[in-house]
ROLUMTI-71028 format. One record per residue (C-alpha): x, y, z; residue in three letters. Coordinates in Angstrom, 3 decimals, padded with zeros to 6 digits. Layout:
N
c1 c2 c3 code
X Y Z ALA
...
***
This chain:
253
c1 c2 c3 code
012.043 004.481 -006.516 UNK
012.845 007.291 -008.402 UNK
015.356 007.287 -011.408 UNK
016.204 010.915 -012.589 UNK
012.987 012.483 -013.799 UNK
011.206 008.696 -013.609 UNK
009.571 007.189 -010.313 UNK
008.996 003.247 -010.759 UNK
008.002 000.127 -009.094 UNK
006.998 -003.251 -009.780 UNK
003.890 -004.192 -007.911 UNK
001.137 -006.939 -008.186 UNK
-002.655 -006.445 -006.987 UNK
-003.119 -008.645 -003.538 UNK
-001.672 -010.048 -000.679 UNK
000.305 -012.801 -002.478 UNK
-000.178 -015.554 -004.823 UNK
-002.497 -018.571 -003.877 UNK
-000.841 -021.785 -003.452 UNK
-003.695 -023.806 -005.400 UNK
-004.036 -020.956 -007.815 UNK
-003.616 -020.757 -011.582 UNK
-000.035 -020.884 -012.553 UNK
-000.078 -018.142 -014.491 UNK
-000.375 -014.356 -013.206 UNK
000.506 -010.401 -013.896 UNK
002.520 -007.922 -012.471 UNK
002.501 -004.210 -013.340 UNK
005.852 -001.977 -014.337 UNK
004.240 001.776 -013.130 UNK
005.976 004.410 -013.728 UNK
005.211 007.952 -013.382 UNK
007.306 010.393 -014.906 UNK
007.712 014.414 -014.086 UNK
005.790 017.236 -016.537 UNK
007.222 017.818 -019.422 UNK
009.064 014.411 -019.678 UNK
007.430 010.942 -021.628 UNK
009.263 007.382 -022.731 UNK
008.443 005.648 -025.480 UNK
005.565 003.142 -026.684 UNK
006.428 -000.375 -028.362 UNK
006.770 000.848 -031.659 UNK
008.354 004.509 -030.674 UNK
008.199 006.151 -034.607 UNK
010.694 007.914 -036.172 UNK
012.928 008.644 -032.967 UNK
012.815 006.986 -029.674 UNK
013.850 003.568 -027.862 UNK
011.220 001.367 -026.418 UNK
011.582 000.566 -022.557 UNK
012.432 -003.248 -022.036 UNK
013.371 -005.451 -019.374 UNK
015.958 -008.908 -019.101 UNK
015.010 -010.719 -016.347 UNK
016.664 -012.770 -013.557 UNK
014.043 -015.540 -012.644 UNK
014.252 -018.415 -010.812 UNK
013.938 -021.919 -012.848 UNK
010.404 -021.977 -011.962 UNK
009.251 -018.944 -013.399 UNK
009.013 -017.622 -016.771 UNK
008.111 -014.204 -018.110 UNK
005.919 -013.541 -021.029 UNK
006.466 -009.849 -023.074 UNK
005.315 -006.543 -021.929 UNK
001.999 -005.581 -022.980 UNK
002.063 -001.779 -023.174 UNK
-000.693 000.821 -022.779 UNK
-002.301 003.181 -026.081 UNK
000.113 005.734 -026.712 UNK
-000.213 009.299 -027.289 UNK
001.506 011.687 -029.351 UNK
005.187 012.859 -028.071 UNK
007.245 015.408 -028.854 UNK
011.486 015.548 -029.013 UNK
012.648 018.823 -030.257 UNK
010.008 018.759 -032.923 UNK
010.043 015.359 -034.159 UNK
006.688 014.004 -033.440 UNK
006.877 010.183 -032.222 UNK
004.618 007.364 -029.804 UNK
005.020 007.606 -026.195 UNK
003.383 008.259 -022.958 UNK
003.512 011.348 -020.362 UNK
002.198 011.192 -016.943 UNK
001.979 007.731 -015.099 UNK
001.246 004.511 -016.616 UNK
001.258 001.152 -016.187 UNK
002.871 -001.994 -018.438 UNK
001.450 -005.084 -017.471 UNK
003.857 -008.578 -017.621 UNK
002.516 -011.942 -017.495 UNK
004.231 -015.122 -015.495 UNK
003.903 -018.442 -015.594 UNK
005.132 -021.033 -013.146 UNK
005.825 -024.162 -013.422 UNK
006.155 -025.248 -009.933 UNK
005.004 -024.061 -006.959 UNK
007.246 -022.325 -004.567 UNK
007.241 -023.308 -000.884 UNK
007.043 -019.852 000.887 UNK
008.208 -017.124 -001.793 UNK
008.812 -016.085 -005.551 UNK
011.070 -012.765 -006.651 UNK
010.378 -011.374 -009.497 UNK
014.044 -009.510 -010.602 UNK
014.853 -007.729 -013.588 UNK
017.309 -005.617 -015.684 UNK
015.079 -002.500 -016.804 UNK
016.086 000.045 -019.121 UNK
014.611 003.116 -021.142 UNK
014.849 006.516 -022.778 UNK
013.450 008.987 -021.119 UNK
013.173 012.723 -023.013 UNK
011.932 016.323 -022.669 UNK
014.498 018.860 -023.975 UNK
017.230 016.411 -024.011 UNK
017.191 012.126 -023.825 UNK
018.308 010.377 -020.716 UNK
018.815 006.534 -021.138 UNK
018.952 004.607 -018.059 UNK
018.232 001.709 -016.531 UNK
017.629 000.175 -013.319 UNK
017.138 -003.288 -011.299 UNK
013.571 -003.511 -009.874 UNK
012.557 -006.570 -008.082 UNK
008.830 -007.684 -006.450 UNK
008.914 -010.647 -003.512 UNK
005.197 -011.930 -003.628 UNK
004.452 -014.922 -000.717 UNK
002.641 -017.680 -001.288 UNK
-000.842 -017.681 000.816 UNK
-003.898 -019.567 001.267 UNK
-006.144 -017.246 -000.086 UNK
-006.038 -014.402 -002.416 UNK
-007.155 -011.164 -000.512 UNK
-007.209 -008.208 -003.757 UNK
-005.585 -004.742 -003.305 UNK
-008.586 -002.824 -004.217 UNK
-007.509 000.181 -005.739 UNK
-004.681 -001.716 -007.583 UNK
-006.746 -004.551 -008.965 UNK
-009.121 -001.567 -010.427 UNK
-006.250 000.076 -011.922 UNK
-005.532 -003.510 -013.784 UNK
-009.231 -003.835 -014.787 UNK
-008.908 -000.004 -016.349 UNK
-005.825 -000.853 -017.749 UNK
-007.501 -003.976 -019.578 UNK
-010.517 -001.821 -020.651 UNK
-008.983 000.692 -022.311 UNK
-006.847 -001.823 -024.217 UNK
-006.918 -001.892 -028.276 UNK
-010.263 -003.770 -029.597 UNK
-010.551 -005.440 -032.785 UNK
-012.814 -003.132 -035.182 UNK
-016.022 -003.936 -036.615 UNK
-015.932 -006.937 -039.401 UNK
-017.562 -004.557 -041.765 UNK
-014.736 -002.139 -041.593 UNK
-012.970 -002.453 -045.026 UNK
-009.475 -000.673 -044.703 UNK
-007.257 -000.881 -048.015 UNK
-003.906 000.438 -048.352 UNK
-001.829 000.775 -051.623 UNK
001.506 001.832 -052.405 UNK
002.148 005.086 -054.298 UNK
005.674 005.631 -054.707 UNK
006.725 007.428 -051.103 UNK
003.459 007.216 -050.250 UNK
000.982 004.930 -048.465 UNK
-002.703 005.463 -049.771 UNK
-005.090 004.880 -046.651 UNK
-008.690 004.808 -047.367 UNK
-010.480 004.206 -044.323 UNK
-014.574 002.258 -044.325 UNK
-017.832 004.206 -045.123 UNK
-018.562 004.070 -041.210 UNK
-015.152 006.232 -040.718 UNK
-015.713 008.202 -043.114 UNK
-018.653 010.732 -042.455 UNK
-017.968 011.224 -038.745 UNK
-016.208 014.375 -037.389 UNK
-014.352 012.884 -034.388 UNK
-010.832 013.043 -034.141 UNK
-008.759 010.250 -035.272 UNK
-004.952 009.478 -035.502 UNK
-003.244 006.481 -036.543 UNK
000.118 005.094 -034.513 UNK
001.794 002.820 -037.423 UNK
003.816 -000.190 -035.859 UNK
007.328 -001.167 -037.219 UNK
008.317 002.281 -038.895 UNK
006.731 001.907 -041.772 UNK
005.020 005.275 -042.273 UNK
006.805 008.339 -041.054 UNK
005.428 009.179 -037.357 UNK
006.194 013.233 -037.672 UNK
003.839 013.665 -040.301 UNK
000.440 015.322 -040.670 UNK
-001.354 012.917 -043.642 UNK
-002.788 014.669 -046.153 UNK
-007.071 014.316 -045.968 UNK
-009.528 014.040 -049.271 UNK
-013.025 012.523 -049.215 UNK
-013.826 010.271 -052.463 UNK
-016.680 008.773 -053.491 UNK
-018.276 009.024 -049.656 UNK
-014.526 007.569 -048.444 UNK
-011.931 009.584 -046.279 UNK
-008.557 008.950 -047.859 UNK
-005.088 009.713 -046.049 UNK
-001.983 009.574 -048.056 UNK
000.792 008.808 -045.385 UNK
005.120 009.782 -046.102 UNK
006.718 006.052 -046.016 UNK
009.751 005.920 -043.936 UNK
013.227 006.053 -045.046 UNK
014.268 003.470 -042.499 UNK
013.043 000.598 -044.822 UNK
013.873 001.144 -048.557 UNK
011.702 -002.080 -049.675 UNK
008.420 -001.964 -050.832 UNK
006.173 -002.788 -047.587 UNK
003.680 -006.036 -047.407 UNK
001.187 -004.630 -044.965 UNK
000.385 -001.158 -043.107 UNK
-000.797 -002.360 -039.102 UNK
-001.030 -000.302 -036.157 UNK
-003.295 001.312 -033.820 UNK
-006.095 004.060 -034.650 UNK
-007.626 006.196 -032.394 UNK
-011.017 007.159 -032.715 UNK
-012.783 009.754 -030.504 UNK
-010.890 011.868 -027.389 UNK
-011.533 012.098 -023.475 UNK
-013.715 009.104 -022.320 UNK
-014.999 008.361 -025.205 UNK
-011.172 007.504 -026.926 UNK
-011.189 004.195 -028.328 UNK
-008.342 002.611 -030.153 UNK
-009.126 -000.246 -032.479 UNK
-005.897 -003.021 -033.750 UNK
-006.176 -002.320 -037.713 UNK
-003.890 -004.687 -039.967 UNK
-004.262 -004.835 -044.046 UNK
-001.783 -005.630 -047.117 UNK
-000.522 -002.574 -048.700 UNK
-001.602 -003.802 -052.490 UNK
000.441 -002.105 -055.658 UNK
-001.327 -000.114 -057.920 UNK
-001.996 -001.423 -061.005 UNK
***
C-alpha cells in the first residue's frame, strides 16, 4: 500500500499460525521507501521522529515494542541524523493468551516522518488476518528475510573491550579498547537518547596506543549525563558489524 513516497505492509512468514504452537510469534512492518527519501531509526539524533504504531488488538493478543533494524547515516537539509533509505523491515513480537478458533487480526494506528528535501508526517491503518492451521508451512523467501534480519542485528562486543567515557565540559571524551584502536576500518557511532550531537564529525587522536574521539554533547539535555550507550559500527559492505556499547560517562577529576 503505498503512502506518498512510502510503500508498506504488514506481513508474517507462513501460511498461518499453528493451533498447538508457541503463543508467542513475529510479524514484520516493511516498508520501502522511493530514492532520495529515508524515516527515522529509534533514537533519530538531532532532528527526526521515530515511526511508531498504537494498536487495536483483540483481548487475546498483546504486542511487544518494535525492534528496529541498524541505521545508517541520513541527511535533512544538512543536518546529519539516524535513519534508513531503501526498504527495510521492523520486526514486532505477539503474544497470545488464548487461542483463537479460526482467525487473529493484527490492526494498528501507524505513523512516521518521512523526509528528502522537505518532511512529510503521516500515518496510516495497516492490518494482517493470519488463520489458524494445523501445520506451519514457511514462506521461504520471507522467513529468510527474518533470519537476515536477525543476523545482522546488534551483538554484544567482546568482554575485553574496555570503553570509558568522561565528561569534559561540552564534550564527551570516548576512548575506544586497544583492539579498536590500531585497525583502519571504518567506524561510526549512533548515540541513543540525544545525548551526543548526531551532525557532528568527532574529533580523532591516538594516545598511548588508544583512539580517542571527543564527541559535541547535545543541547537538548542541559544536565550532566550518567552514561554514553548506543550502537557502533565497525567495518562496511558484508563485513559491517554493529556491536550494543553501554558505559558511565565518569567526571574528570
Amino acid at each position: 500500500m503505498a503512502h506518498g513516497p512510502l510503500t508498506m505492509s504488514l506481513v508474517y512468514p507462513g501460511n498461518g499460525l499453528p493451533i498447538d504452537g508457541e503463543k508467542r510469534f513475529w510479524i514484520g512492518w516493511q516498508i520501502e521507501r522511493e530514492k532520495g527519501w529515508h524515516t527515522y531509526w529509534k533514537h533519530p539524533g538531532d532532528v527526526g521522529v521515530s515511526p511508531s504504531v498504537k494498536w487495536n488488538l483483540s483481548n487475546s493478543c498483546e504486542a511487544g515494542e518494535i525492534v528496529f533494524p541498524p541505521p545508517h547515516r541520513v541527511s535533512m537539509t544538512g543536518i546529519r541524523a539516524y535513519g534508513h533509505y531503501g526498504e527495510t523491515l521492523f520486526l514486532i513480537p505477539f503474544t497470545l493468551s488464548g487461542t483463537p478458533e479460526k482467525e487473529i487480526t493484527i490492526r494498528g494506528d501507524f505513523s512516521w516522518l518521512a523526509c528528502s528535501r522537505t518532511c512529510m508526517p503521516a500515518t496510516a491503518k495497516l492490518s494482517l488476518t493470519i488463520p489458524m492451521v494445523d501445520k506451519l508451512i514457511k514462506d521461504k523467501p520471507l522467513a529468510e528475510r527474518f533470519r537476515t534480519f536477525w543476523d545482522k542485528q546488534p551483538r554484544d562486543p567482546p568482554a575485553a573491550w574496555d570503553f570509558q567515557a568522561h565528561a569534559l565540559g561540552k564534550f564527551i571524551h570516548l576512548q575506544f579498547p586497544r583492539a579498536l584502536s590500531g585497525h583502519a576500518r571504518p567506524m561510526d557511532f549512533f548515540a541513543e537518547d540525544r545525548v551526543v550531537l548526531s551532525d557532528q564529525t568527532p574529533q580523532v587522536r591516538q594516545q598511548e596506543g588508544r583512539l580517542q574521539w571527543l564527541l559535541k554533547k547535545s543541547p537538548w539535555d542541559q544536565s550532566p549525563p550518567d552514561q554514553l550507550a548506543g550502537l557502533l559500527a565497525v567495518g562496511e559492505g558484508e563485513d559491517l558489524v554493529h556491536y550494543r556499547i553501554k558505559m558511565p560517562v565518569l567526571k574528570v577529576k
